[in-house]
C-alpha positions in Angstrom: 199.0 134.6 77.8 196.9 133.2 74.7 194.6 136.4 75.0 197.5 138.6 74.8 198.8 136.8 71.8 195.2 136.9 70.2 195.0 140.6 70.7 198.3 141.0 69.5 197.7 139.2 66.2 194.3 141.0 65.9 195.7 144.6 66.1 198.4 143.9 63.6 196.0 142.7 61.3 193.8 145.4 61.9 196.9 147.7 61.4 198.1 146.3 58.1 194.5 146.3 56.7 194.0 149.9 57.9 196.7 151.3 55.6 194.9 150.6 52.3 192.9 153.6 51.6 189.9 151.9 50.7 189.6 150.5 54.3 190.3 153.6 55.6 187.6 155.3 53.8 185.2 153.3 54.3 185.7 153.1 58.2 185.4 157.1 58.2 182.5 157.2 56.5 180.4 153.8 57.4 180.8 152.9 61.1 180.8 154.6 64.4 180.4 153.5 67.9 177.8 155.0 68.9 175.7 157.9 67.7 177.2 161.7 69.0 175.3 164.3 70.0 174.4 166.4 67.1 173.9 162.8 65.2 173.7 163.1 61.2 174.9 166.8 60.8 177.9 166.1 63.3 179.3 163.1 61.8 179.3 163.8 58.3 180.6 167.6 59.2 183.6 166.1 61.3 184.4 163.3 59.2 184.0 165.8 56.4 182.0 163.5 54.5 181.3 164.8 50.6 179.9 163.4 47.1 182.7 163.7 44.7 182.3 167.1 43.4 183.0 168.5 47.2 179.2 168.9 48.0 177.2 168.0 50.6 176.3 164.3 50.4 172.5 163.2 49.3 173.0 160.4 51.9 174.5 158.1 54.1 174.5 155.0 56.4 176.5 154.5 59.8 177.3 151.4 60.8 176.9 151.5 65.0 179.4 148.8 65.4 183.1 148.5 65.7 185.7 147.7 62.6 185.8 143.8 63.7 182.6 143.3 64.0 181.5 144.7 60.3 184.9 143.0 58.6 183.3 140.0 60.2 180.4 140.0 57.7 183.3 139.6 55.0 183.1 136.3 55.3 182.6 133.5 52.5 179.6 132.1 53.9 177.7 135.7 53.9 178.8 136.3 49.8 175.2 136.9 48.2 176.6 137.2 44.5 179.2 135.0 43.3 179.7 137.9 40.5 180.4 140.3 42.7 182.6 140.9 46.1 178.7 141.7 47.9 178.6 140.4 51.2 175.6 140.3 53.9 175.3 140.9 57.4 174.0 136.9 58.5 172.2 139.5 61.7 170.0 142.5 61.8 172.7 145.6 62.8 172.4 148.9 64.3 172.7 151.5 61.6 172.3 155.2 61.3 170.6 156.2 58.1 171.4 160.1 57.1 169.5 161.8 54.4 169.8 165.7 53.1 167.2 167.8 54.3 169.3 170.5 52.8 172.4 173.3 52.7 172.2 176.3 54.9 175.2 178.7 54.3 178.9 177.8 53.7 177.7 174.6 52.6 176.7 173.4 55.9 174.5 169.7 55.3 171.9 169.4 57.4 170.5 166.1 57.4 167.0 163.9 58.7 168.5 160.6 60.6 166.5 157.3 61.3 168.0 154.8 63.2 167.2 150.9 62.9 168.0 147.4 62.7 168.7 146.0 59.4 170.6 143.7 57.7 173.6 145.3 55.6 175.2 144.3 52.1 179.1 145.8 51.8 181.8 144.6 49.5 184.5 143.1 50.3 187.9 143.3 48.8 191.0 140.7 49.6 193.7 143.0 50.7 196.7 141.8 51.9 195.6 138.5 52.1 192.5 139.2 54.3 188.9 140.0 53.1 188.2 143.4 53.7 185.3 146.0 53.9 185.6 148.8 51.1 182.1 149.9 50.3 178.5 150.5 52.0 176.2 149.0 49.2 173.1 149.0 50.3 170.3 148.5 53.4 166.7 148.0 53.2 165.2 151.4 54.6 161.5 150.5 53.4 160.9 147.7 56.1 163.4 149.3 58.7 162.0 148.7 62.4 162.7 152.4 64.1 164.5 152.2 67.1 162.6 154.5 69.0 
């Protein structure tokens, strides 16, 4: 009975978060589950994943997590800048890295992918009363242990 009440409250909270926009488009575009086939060029096709002027994107990180487990790193003790909302992962976690190789035609992004381990640094907003995830910020590719 507790569980189901737990999970209860945990889904609504997910829900109510999940309708601010920000949330929304961050999940799209930062974290998957696990890495499909057709990796980089997939994801970023399917999710339909653009810069701002519509082309393809120079690059971009995957989260290989769930939505709980990255909102978890949204939490006081992990805030690296008291000037900013910039939070860090207190654990190394799976990531995805993407990075243009270049267009073929019809815009098509074709993209080199590296996975690893690293830490990660998102901001966090307070919406609705709960800290949130809104934007990838950064991960350090330099040191980055493949996972081979």
């Amino acid at each position: 009975m507790k569980t189901s009440i737990f999970l209860l409250v945990a889904l609504s909270v997910i829900v109510l978060c999940m309708t601010d926009g920000r949330v929304w488009k961050f999940q799209n575009q930062h974290i998957i589950s696990e890495i499909p086939r057709g990796g980089c060029d997939f994801l970023i096709a399917n999710r339909n994943i653009r810069d701002n002027n519509g082309n393809c994107k120079r690059e971009n990180t995957f989260i290989i997590s769930n939505f709980n487990q990255v909102g978890k790193v949204c939490d006081r003790r992990n805030r690296i800048n008291v000037n900013r909302n910039l939070y860090e992962s207190p654990r190394n976690m799976r990531v995805l890295y993407c990075k243009l190789l270049g267009q073929t035609i019809n815009t098509h992004c074709k993209y080199k992918q590296i996975q690893m381990r690293k830490h990660i640094v998102i901001a966090c907003d307070k919406i609705k009363g709960f800290l949130q995830p809104v934007h990838f910020q950064a991960v350090g590719l330099l040191t980055a242990s493949l996972l081979i």
